[in-house]
PAGUTOR-673143 format. One line per field, with one value per residue (C-alpha): residue number from 0; residue in three letters; z, y, x. Coordinates in pm, 1 decimal, padded with zeros to 6 digits. Each point is the difference from the previous one (the first is absolute). Example, Ala and Ser with C-alpha at 12.3 -4.5 7.8 and 13.67 -1.06 7.14 Angstrom:
num = [0_1]
residu = [ALA_SER]
up = [00780.0_-00066.0]
north = [-00450.0_00344.0]
east = [01230.0_00137.0]
***
This chain:
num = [0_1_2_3_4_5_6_7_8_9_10_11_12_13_14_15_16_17_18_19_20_21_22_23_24_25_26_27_28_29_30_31_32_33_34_35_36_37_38_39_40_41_42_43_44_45_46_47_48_49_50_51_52_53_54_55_56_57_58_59_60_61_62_63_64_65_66_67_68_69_70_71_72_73_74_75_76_77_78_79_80_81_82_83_84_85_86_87_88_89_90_91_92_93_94_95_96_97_98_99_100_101_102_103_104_105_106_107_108_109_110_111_112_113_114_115_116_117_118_119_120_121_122_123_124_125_126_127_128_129_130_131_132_133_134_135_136_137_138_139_140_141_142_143_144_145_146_147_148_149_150_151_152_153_154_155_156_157_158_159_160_161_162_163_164_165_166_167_168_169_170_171_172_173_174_175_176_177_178_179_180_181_182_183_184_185_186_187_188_189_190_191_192_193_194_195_196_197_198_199_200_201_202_203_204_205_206_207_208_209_210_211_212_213_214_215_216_217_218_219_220_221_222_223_224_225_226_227_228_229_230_231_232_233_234_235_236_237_238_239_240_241_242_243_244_245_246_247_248_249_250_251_252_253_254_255_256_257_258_259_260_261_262_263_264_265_266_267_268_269_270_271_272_273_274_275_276_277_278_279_280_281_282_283_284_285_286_287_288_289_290_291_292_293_294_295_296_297_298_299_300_301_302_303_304_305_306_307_308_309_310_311_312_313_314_315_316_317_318_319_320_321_322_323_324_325_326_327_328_329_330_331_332_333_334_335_336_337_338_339_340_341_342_343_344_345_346_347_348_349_350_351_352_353_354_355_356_357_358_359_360_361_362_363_364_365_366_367_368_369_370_371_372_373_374_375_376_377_378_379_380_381_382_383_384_385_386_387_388_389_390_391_392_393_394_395_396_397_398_399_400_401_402_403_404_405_406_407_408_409_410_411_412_413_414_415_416_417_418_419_420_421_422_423_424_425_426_427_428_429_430_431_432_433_434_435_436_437_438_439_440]
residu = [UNK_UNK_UNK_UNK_UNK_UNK_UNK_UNK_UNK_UNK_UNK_UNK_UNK_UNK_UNK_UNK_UNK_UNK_UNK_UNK_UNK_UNK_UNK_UNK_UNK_UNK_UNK_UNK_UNK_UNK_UNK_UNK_UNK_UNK_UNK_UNK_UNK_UNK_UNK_UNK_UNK_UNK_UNK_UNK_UNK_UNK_UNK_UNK_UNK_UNK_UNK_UNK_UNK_UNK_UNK_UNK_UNK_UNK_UNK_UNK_UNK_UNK_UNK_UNK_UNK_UNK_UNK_UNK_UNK_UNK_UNK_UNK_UNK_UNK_UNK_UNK_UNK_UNK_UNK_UNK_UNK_UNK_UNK_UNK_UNK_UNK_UNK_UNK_UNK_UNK_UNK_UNK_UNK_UNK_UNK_UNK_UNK_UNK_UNK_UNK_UNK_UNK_UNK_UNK_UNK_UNK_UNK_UNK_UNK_UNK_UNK_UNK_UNK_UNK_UNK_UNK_UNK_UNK_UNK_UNK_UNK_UNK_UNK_UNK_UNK_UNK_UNK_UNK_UNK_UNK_UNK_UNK_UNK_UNK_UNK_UNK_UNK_UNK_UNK_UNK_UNK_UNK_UNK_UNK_UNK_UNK_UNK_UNK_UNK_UNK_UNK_UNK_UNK_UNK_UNK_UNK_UNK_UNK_UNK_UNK_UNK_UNK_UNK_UNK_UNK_UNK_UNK_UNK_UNK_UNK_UNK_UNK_UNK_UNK_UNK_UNK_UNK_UNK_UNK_UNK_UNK_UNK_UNK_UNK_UNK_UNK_UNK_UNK_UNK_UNK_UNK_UNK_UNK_UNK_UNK_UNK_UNK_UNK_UNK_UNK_UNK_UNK_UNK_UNK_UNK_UNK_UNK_UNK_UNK_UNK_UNK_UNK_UNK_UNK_UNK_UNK_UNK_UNK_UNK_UNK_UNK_UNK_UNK_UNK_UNK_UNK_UNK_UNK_UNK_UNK_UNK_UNK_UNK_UNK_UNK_UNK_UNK_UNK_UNK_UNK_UNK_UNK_UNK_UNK_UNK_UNK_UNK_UNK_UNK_UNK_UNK_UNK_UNK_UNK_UNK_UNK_UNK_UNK_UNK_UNK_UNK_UNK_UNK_UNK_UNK_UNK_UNK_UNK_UNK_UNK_UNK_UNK_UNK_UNK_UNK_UNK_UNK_UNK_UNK_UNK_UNK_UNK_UNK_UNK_UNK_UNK_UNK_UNK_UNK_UNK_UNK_UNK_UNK_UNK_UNK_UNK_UNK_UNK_UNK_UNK_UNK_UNK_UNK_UNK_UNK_UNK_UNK_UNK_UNK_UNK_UNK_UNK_UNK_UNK_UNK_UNK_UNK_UNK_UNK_UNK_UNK_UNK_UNK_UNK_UNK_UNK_UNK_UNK_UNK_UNK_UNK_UNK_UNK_UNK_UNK_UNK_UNK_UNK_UNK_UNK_UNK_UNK_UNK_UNK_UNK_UNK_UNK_UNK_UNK_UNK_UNK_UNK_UNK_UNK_UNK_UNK_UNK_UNK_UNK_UNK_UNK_UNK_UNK_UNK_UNK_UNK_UNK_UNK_UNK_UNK_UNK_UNK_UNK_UNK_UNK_UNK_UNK_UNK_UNK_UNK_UNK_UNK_UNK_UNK_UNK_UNK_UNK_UNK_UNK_UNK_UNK_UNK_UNK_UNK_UNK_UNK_UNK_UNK_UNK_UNK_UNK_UNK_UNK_UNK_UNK_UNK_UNK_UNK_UNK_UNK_UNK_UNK_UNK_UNK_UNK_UNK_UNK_UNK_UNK_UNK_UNK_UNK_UNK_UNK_UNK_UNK_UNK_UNK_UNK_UNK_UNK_UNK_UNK_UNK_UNK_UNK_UNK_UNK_UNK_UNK_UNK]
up = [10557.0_00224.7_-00322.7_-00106.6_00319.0_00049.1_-00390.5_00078.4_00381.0_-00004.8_00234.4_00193.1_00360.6_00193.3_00192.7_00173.5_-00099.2_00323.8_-00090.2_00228.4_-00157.5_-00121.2_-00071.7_-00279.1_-00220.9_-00405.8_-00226.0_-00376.2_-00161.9_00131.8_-00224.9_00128.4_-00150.9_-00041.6_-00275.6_-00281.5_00074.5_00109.9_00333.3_-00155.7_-00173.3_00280.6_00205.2_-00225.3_00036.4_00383.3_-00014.7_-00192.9_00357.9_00148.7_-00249.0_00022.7_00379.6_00030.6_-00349.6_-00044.0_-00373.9_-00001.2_-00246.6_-00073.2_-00118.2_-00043.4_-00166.1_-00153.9_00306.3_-00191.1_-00018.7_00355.3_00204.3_-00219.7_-00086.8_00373.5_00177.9_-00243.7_00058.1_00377.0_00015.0_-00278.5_00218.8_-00247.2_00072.2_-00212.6_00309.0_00324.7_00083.9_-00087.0_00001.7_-00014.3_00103.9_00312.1_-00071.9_-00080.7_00396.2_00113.6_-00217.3_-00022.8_00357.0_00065.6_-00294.8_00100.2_-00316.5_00217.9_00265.1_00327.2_00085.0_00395.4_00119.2_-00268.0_00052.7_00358.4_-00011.7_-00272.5_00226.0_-00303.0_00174.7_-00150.0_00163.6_-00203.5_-00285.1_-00015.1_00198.3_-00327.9_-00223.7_00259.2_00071.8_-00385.9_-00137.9_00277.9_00241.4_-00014.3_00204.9_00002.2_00335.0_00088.7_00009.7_-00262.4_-00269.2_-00288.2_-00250.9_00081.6_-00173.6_-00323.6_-00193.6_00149.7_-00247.3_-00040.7_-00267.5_-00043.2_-00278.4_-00202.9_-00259.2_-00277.4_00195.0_-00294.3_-00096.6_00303.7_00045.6_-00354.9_00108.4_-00270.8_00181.9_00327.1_-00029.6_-00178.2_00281.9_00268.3_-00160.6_-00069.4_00365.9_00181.8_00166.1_-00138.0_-00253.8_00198.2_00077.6_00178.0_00376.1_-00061.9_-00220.8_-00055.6_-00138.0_-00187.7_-00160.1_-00055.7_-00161.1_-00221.9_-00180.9_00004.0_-00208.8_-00186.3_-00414.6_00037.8_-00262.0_00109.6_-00199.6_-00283.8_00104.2_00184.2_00333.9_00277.6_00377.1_00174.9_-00111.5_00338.0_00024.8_-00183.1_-00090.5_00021.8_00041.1_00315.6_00253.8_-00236.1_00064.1_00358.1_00102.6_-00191.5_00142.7_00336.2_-00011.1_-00024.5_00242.5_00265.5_00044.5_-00032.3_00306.1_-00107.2_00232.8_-00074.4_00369.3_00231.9_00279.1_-00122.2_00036.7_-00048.2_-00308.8_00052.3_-00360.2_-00030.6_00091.7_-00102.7_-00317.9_-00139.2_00225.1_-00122.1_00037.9_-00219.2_-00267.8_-00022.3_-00035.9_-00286.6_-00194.9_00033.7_-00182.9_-00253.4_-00005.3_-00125.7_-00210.8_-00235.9_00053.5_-00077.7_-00151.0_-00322.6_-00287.1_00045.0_00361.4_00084.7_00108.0_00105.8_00273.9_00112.4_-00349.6_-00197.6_00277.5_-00085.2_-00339.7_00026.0_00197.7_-00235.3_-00276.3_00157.9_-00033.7_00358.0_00250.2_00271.5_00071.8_00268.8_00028.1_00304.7_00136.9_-00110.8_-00361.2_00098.6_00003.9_-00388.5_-00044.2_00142.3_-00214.0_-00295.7_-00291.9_-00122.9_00306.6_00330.9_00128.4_00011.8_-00136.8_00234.7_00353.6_00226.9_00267.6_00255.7_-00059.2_00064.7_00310.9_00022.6_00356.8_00155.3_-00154.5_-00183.6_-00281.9_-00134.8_00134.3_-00271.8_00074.9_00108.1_00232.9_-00074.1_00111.2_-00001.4_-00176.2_00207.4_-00248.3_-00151.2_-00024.7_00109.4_00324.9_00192.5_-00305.1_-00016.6_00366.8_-00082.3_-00256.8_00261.3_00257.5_-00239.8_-00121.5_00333.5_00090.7_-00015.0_-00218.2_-00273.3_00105.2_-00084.3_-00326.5_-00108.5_00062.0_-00239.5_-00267.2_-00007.0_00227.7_00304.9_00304.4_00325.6_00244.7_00275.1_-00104.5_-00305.4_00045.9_00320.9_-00167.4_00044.7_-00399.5_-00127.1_-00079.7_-00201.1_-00200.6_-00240.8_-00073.4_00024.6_00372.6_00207.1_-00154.5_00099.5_00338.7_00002.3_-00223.7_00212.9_00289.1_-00136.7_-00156.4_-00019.0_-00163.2_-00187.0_00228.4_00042.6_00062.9_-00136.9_-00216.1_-00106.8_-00392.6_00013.0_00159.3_-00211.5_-00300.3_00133.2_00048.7_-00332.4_-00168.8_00224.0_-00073.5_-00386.9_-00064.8_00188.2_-00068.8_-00395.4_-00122.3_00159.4_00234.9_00221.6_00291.5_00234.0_00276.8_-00194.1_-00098.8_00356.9_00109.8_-00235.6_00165.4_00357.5_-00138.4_-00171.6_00293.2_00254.2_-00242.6_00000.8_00373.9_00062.9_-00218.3_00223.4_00329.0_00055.0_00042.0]
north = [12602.5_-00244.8_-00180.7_00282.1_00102.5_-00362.7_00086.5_00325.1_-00041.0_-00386.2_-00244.4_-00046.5_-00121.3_00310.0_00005.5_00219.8_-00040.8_00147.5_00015.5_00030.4_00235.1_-00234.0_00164.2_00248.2_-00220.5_00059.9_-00097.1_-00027.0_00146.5_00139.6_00113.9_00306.5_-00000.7_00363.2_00177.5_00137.7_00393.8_00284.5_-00092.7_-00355.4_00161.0_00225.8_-00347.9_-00177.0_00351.5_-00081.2_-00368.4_00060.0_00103.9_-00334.2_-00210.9_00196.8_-00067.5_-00359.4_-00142.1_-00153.0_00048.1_00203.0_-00089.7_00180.0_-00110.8_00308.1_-00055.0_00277.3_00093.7_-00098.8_-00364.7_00021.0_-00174.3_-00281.3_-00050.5_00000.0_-00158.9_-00281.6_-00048.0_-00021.0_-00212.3_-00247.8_-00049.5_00170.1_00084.1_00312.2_00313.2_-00082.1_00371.7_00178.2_00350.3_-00070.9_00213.9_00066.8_-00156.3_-00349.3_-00032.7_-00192.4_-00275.0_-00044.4_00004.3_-00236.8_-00186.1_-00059.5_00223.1_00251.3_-00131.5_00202.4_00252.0_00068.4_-00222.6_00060.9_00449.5_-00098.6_-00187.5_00314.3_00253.4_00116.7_00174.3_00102.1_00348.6_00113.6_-00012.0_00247.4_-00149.6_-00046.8_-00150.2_-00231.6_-00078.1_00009.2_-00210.3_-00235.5_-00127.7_-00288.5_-00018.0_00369.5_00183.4_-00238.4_-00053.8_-00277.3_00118.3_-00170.7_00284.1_00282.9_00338.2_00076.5_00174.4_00320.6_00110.2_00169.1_00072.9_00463.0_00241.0_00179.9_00342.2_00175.0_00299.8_00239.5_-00021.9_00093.0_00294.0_00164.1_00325.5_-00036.3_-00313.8_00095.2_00305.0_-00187.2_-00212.3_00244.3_00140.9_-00286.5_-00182.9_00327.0_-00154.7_-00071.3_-00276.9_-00238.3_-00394.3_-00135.1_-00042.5_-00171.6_-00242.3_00317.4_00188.1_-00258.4_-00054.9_00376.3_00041.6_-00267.3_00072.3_00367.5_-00116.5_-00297.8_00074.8_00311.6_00041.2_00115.1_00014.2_-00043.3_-00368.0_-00081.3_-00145.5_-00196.2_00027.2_-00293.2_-00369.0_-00252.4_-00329.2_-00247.1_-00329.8_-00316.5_-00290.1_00033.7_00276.1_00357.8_00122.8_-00143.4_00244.4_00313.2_-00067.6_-00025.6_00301.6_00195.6_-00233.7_00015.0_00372.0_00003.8_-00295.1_-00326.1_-00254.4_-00372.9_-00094.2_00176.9_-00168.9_-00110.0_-00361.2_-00063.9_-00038.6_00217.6_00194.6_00097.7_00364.5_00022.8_-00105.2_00147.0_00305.1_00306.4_00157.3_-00320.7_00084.7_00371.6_-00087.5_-00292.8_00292.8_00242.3_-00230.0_-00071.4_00372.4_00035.3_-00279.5_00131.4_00356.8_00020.8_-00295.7_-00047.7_-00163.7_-00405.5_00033.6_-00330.8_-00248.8_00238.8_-00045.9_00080.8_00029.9_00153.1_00269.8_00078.7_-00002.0_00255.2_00208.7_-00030.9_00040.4_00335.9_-00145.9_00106.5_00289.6_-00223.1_-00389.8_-00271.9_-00265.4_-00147.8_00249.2_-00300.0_00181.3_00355.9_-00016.9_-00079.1_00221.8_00271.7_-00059.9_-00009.2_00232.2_00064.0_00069.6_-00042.0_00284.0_00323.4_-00134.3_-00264.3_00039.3_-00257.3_-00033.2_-00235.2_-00171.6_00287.9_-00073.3_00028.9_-00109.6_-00114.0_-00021.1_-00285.0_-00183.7_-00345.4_-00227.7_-00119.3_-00175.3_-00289.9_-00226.1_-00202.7_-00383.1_-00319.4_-00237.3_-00342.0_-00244.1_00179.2_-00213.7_00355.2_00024.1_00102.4_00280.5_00113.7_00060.9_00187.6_00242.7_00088.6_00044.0_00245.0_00195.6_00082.1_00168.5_00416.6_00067.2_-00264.8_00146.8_00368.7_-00123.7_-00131.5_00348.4_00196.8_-00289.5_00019.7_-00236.5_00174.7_-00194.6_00046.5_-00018.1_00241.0_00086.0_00114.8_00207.1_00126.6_00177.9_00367.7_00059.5_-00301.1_00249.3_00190.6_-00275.5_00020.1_00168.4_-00288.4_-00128.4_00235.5_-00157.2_-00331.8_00031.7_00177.9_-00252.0_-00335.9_00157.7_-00029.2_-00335.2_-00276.8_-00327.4_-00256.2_-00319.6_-00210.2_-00346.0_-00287.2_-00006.3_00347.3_-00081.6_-00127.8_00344.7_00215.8_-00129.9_00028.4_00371.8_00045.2_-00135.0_00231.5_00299.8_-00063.6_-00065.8_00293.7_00264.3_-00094.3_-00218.8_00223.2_-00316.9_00140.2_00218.7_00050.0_-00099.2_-00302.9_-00048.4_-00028.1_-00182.1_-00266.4_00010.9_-00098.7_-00275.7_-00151.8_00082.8_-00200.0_-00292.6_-00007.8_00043.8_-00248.4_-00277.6_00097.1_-00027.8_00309.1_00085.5]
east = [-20410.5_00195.9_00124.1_00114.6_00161.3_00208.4_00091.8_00165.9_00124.5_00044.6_-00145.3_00332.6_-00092.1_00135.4_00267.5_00285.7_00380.9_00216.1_00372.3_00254.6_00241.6_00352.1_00319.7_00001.3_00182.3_00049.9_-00220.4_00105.3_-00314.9_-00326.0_-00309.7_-00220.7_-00341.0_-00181.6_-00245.1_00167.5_00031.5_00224.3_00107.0_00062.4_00294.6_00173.1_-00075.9_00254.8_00256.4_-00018.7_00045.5_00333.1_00138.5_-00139.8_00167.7_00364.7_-00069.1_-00095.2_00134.3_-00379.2_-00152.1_-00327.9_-00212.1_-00386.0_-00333.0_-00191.0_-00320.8_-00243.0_-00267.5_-00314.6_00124.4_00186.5_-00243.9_-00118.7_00392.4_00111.9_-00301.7_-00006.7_00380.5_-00035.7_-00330.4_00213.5_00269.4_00265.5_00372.6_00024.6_00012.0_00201.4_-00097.0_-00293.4_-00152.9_-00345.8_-00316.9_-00126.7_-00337.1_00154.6_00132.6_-00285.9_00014.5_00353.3_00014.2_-00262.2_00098.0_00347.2_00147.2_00206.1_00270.1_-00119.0_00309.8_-00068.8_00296.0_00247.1_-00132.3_00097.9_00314.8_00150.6_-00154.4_-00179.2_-00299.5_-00337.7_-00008.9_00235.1_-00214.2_-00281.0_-00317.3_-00256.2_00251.8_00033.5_-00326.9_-00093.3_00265.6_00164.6_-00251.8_-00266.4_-00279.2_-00007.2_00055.0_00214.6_00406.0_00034.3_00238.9_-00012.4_00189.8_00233.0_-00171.0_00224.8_-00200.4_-00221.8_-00281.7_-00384.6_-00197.8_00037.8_-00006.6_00231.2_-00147.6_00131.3_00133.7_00097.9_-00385.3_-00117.2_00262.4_-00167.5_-00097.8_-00287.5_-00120.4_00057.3_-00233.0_-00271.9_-00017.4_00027.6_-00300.9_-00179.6_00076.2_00083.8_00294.3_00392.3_00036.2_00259.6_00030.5_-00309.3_-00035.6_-00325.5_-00223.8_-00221.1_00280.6_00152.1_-00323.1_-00028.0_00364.7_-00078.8_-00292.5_00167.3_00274.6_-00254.2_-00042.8_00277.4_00222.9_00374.1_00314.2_-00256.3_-00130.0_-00287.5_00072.8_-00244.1_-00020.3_00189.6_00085.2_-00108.5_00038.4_-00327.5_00175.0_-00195.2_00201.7_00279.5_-00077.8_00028.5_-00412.3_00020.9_00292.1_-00089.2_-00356.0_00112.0_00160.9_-00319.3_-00191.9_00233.0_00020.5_-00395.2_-00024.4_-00013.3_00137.8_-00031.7_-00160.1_-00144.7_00192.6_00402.5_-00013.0_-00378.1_-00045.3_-00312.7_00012.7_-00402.9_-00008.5_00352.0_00122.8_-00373.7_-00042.7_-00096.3_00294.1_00158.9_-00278.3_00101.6_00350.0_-00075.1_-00211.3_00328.4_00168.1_-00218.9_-00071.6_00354.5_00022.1_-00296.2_00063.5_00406.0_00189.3_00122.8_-00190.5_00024.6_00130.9_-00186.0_00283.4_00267.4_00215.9_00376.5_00103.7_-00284.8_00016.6_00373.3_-00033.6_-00314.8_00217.3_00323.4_-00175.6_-00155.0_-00333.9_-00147.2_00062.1_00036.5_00040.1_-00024.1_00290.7_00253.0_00263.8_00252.3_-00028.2_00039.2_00370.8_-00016.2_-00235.2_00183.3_00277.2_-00208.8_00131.3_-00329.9_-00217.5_00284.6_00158.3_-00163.5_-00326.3_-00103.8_-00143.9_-00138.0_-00240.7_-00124.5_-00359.2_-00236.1_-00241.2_-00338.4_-00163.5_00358.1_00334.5_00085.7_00210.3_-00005.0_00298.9_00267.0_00316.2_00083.1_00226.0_00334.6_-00053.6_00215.6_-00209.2_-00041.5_00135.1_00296.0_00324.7_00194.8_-00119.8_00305.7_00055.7_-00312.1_00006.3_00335.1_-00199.5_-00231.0_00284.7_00138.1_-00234.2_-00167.6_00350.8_-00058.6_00204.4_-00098.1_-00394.3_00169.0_00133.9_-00319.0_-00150.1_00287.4_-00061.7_-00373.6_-00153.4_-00249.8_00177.8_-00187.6_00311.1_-00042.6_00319.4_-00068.1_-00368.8_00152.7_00260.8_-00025.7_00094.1_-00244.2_-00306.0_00232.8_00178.5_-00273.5_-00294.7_-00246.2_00194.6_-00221.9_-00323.2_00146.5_00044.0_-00429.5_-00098.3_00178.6_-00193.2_-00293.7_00003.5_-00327.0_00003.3_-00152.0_-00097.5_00302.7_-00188.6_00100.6_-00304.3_00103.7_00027.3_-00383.7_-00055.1_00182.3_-00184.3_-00297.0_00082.6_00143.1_-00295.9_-00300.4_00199.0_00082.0_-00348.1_-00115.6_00245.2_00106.0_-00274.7_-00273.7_-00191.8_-00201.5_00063.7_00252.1_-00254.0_-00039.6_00358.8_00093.2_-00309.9_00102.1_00389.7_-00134.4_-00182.4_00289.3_00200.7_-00193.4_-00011.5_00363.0_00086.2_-00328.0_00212.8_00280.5_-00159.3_00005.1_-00349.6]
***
């Protein structure tokens, strides 16, 4: 496992880059690195402004999310030139912090009077700080997001359907506030034929290779309990990560997996879940709120016939963290434009911008507005669902770890390994073995 881990993170003696903050001066070209999706596209609307203001050439490297990491992370451990700014996820922090990768922002935040607090408290926490708990700002939050739901609401407004389930279920068919209930409306709608096509009960995330099973999964284990230690800071996962309560939520999942997907659904991740949705394939579906505002305009299933709703809760209230933070990447050539980007796009009316175009900012600004739960009919969820936010580990080792996940839960949920019990048993072990080779434990 540790060759694997210097592979992937690089084994870059680590060190911290402070810059004091020069004059904003031009810079002829910068390149922003991202994953190839919505938000990419309203990023490069926005930026237009930037460019009419400062006369510096944005250019954009947005690369498809399944080969983001490996593309990125290999870049930055190599050494490359390609991003002077980058919008990278909130698990890669660690490393890149300890690793030298991201220029730390706490002078130049200070010198601009660009302060933290104006950004909602989680985002912050999630996508700008290393260690966490701790003032060390390493990103400014661009890019709010959590893993929630969205249903075919003209199905579930049939008065046909609606009284079969009321007299099946003895309660109103309407969006899940729980696991139990989403479970419930999904084998409810499972194998039914509507419009004259047979239609399943949800697509979720059960991709292999980057991160897909790991944060559909954790969407069920965190409302059920699962915590990674038993004490934050301690590393102490037995009892945690393999709890009961952990074990209940893992069997949800699978529960739904086996009970309600489509046919095939064994690699399927942000896009297979769109396309099962699109294609009118499932009653319901799991994906990031940073699609819902294409979703919404959808001519097929937007409008009228889409609802959303927040990650139902089981035990406690919870949703798995998306989104990341925009850094300055140590070695770009651009430094005094980069800077300049993030100098600009912090402003509140840039952040209120990047709301109309598409992008979830977390300004205070912006959430605090007294019209923002009305601006569309996901926003409300939003603001519950960024509330309620847990995340992956952000260690440096956190690629080692995330594979590690991805691997117990494939095998378990889609290639039917074992138990959950087991599943999870098997987690901890490779856990330990990883934060043992970091020194850790």
């Amino acid at each position: 496992m540790k060759t694997i881990k210097q592979a992937l993170l690089g084994a870059t003696s680590a060190f911290v880059l402070f810059v004091a903050a020069p004059n904003l001066a031009k810079a002829d070209e910068l390149t922003l690195c991202w994953a190839a999706w919505d938000p990419a596209n309203a990023l490069v609307e926005l930026s237009k402004d930037f460019t009419s203001q400062s006369g510096t050439t944005m250019k954009f490297e947005f690369v498809p999310w399944p080969n983001f990491a490996d593309r990125i992370l290999n870049e930055l451990n190599s050494g490359g030139k390609l991003c002077d700014l980058l919008i990278g996820d909130s698990q890669w922090l660690g490393g890149s912090a300890e690793n030298g990768y991201y220029v730390k922002l706490n002078d130049f935040f200070d010198k601009e009077g660009i302060k933290m607090s104006d950004f909602a408290d989680a985002a912050v926490n999630a996508y700008a700080t290393w260690p966490k708990g701790t003032p060390n700002y390493w990103a400014l939050p661009a890019m709010g997001d959590a893993n929630a739901w969205f249903y075919r609401k003209d199905w579930f407004a049939q008065p046909e359907i609606q009284a079969e389930f009321k007299k099946k279920y003895n309660r109103d068919l309407a969006a899940p506030t729980t696991w139990d209930e989403l479970i419930q409306v999904a084998e409810f709608f499972n194998g039914r034929e509507i419009d004259g096509k047979k239609v399943y009960g949800a697509a979720i995330f059960t991709e292999r290779a980057s991160e897909g099973i790991t944060m559909g999964a954790t969407s069920a284990l965190y409302p059920y309990g699962f915590k990674y230690e038993n004490t934050p800071g301690k590393y102490d996962m037995e009892g945690a990560v393999n709890s009961p309560e952990a074990v209940a939520g893992l069997e949800a999942y699978k529960k739904l997996y086996k009970c309600c997907t489509p046919p095939g659904y064994t690699d399927a991740y942000m896009g297979e879940s769109l396309d099962a949705f699109k294609s009118g394939q499932v009653a319901m579906a799991m994906n990031w709120f940073a699609f819902f505002p294409g979703l919404y305009k959808d001519e097929k299933v937007g409008g009228d016939k889409i609802g959303f709703f927040v990650n139902p809760k089981e035990k406690v209230a919870a949703s798995t963290l998306g989104g990341q933070g925009i850094s300055v990447v140590a070695n770009t050539d651009n430094m005094d434009g980069a800077l300049a980007y993030i100098k600009w796009f912090a402003q509140p009316d840039v952040q209120k911008k990047w709301w109309s175009l598409g992008g979830y900012a977390v300004h205070k600004t912006v959430l605090n507005d007294p019209t923002f739960t009305e601006s569309q009919p996901f926003a409300a969820d939003f603001l519950v669902a960024m509330n309620q936010v847990q995340d992956f580990w952000q260690e440096p080792s956190y690629a080692i770890l995330l594979q590690a996940m991805q691997k117990r839960l494939h095998d378990y949920v889609v290639a039917d390994k074992g138990t959950a019990k087991e599943a999870l048993d098997g987690l901890v072990k490779d856990w330990t073995e990883v934060f043992k080779d970091d020194g850790k434990l």
